[in-house]
Each structure stands twice: as structure tokens, then as C-alpha cells.
N, C-alpha and C positions, 0 to 999 in steps of 0.2 A: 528451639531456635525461633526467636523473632521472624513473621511472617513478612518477606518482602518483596521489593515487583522484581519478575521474569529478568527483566533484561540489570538489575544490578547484582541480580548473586549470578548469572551467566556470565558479565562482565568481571566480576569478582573471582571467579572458576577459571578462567581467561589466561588473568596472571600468573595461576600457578602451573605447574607443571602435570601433563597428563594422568601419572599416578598418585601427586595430589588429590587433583579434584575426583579423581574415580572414591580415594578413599573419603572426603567428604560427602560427595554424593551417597555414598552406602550411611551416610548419619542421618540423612533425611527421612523422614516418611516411610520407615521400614518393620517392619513386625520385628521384634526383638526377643530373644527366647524369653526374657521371665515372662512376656505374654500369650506362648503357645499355648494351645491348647494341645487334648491329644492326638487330633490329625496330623496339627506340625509337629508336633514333636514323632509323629510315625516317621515323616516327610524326612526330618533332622535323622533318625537313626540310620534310614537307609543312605544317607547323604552319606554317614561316619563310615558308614561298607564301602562304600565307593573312594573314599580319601582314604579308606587302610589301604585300600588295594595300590592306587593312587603314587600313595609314595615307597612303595616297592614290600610291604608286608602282607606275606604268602598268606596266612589264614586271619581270618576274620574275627573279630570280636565273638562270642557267645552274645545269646539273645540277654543275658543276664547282666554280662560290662556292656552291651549299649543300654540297657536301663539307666544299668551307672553315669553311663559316659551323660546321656541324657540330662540325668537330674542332676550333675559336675557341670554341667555347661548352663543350665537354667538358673542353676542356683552361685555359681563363682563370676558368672562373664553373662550377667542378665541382660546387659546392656549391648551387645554384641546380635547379630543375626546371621542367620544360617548365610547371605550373601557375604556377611564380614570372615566368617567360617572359611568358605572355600575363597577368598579374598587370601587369606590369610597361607593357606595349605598352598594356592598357586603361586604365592610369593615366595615363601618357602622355598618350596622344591626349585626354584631360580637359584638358590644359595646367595638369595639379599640375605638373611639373617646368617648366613657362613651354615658350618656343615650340623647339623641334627640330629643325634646317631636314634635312633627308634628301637636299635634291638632288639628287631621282631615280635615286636608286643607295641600295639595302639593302647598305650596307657593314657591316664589322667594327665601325667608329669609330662608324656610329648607333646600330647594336646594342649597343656597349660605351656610350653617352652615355644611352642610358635605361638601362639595367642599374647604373650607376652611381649613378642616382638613386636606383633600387627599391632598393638591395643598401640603403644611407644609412637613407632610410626604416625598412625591414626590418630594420634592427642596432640603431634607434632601440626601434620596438617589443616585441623579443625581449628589448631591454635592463629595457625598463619592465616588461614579464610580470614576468622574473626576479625584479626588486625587490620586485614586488607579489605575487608567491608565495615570496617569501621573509616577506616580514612575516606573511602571511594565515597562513603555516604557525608562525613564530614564534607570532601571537597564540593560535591552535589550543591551542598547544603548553602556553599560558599556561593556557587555560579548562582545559583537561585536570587540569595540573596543582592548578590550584583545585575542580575537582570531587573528586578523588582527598584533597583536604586535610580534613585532623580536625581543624575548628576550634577543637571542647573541649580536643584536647590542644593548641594553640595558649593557649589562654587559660590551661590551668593549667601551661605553660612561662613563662609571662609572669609570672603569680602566684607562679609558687618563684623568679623572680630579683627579683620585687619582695620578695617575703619575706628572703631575702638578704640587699636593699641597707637595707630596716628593722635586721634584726638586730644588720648592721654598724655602724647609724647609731644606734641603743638603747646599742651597746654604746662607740663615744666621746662619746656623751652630748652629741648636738649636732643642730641642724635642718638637715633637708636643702636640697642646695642645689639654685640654680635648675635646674640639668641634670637630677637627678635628680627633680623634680618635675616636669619634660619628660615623664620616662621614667613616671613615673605617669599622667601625661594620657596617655598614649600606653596601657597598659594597661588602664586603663578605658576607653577607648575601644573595644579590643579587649573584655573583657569584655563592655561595652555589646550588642556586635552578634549576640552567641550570648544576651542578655535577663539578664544579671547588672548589677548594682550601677545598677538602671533611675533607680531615685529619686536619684541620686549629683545635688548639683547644683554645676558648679565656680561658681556666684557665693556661694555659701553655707559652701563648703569649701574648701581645697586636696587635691588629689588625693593626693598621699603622707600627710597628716593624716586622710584618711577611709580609706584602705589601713591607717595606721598601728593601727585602731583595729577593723579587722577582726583584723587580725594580732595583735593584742596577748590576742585571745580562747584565741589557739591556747596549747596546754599547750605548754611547753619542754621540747620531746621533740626528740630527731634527726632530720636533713632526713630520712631514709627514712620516719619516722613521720606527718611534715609534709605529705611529698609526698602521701602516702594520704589523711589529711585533705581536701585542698586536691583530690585528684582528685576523691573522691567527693563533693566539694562543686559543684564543675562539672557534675561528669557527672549528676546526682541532677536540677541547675536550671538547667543550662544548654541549648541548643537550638543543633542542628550545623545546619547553614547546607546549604541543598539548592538543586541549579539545575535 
């Protein structure tokens, strides 16, 4: 698992529900049996004495099937850890996975039948995390990016292409069309939010006719001259946007 800060897999953990995250949390940073060695795996057998007894079977494996059961667990569910183990035997015995008959024998197959269950659950959950620190970091990624952003130079990038589409439309001598008057609603609106063009009212105007009418002040000078204009216009009475 990608390594990431404290407070976005906490927050990630948040959204899900308490036995979600318990079973996420048990994917972290855990010794896993294909990595025992043989202290834990001593650790692991006496764990299986105590989950025979556990869920109601009177005698105990022989020292011979927890061998088995040992190298059955190391070697099928490597991926698992003794936490996931009684994880799994405590949820169990709850009758989340419905009833389990054991018939007095801690075999391979009942240990593999609830392991089966947990593993389902457990890829269920790990799935959801994923998705949900996938977005939370997308959105992250979003505020960032809009903290980082110069709304001034937004608004007067929007102002030199409305200025443009004026020049061009001055110059075949004709009214703009519905799109392009789109595209002016759409920059005053931007304008709007940095406290430009407050008093603009669209039932009173069209927006490329109140654009046109700014624009038509400016000297016919070159875009580089225009551009200067139009920045120090912004930048003088406009207001950058703070979070």
C-alpha cells in the first residue's frame, strides 16, 4: 500500500464503518504467516488450541494436525495474519457468515470455511478504502490546486479572449452569436467573483453588449498594449479569492 500522511488514511478510515476499518487496519503493517518463522508459528499453534476451544470443540487438535493446520495456514492464506485469524473466528462465532457446523473436529475445511468468509469481507473493505482514498486524495489534489490559483490572472485571460472575439466581431460588422454571448455570460460571471463588473445586470443588458462597451473605451493599440491595460485593470479592482 502506497505510503501516505496520518491524517488522509485516518480520514479515509472515518467514512467507513467501524468493522470496516478494523478489517483494513489488520492489512497494514502486519506479519503475515508466509513470514513466520518458528516462534510465530509456535505462537499461531497455541492461538488454534485456544479457537478449538473457542468455538465450542471439546478436544484439541493433536500436536501432529496443528503441524498441519500450521503449514495449511502458511502455505493456502500466506497472506492473512494470526490478527486476521482470530478476526475472523470472532466474527464467526457472531453468526455474520450464518451457522458453521465444525463437527467436533477443528479441521482444514472449517478453518478454510470461515477464512473464506473473512478473506470476501476483507477484499470487500480494502476495496472500498482504495476508492475512498482515491477520491479524498483526488479532491485534496483539487483544493490545492485552487488554492495555488490566481484568480486575477484568470479573469484577465478571459477578458483578452473576450476582447478578441469583440475585435473580430467589430471587424465583420455583425452581432454576436448566441455561443459567443455563452461565452460572455460565462466571463462575467468569472469577473463577477474577484468583485468586477458587480452592477452588470443580464435582464437589463446582454453580456457581450456590456463587454462590447467596455472594450470599445480601450485605444487601438496592440494585444501587448491591451493586455497591460486590462491587467492593471483587474489587478488595481479586482480581489484574489482566499481559502
Amino acid at each position: 500500500m502506497q505510503v501516505q500522511s496520518t491524517k488522509l488514511v485516518e480520514l479515509t478510515l472515518a467514512k467507513m464503518t467501524k468493522q470496516e476499518s478494523e478489517l483494513v487496519r489488520l492489512s497494514q503493517g502486519v506479519k503475515t504467516f508466509a513470514n513466520y518463522n518458528n516462534e510465530d508459528k509456535k505462537k499461531l499453534a497455541k492461538s488454534l488450541v485456544g479457537l478449538c476451544y473457542f468455538v465450542g470443540i471439546k478436544e484439541s487438535p493433536s500436536l501432529e494436525q496443528l503441524k498441519m493446520l500450521v503449514n495449511f495456514l502458511t502455505l493456502k492464506f500466506g497472506n492473512l495474519s494470526l490478527e486476521d485469524l482470530e478476526k475472523a473466528f470472532m466474527t464467526a462465532c457472531s453468526l455474520a457468515y450464518g451457522e458453521i457446523e465444525h463437527y467436533q473436529n477443528f479441521s482444514p475445511i472449517f478453518v478454510a470455511k470461515i477464512l473464506g468468509f473473512y478473506i470476501k469481507e476483507k477484499n470487500l473493505a480494502v476495496t472500498k478504502y482504495h476508492q475512498l482514498n482515491d477520491r479524498l486524495m483526488r479532491e485534496a489534489e483539487t483544493l490545492e490546486k485552487s488554492k495555488n490559483y490566481d484568480h486575477l490572472q484568470g479573469a484577465i485571460n478571459v477578458l483578452m479572449t473576450e476582447w478578441r472575439k469583440w475585435k473580430k466581431i467589430r471587424e465583420e460588422e455583425r452581432e454576436p452569436t448566441d455561443f459567443e454571448i455563452a461565452q460572455s455570460d460565462i466571463a462575467i460571471t468569472i469577473c463577477k467573483s474577484i468583485g468586477l463588473f458587480v452592477k452588470y445586470d443580464s435582464k437589463k443588458s446582454i453580456s457581450a453588449h456590456y463587454l462590447a462597451k467596455k472594450f470599445i473605451l480601450l485605444p487601438n493599440k496592440q494585444e501587448a498594449e491591451v493586455l497591460e491595460i486590462i491587467s492593471n485593470y483587474v489587478r488595481s479592482n479586482g480581489k484574489n479569492l482566499e481559502y
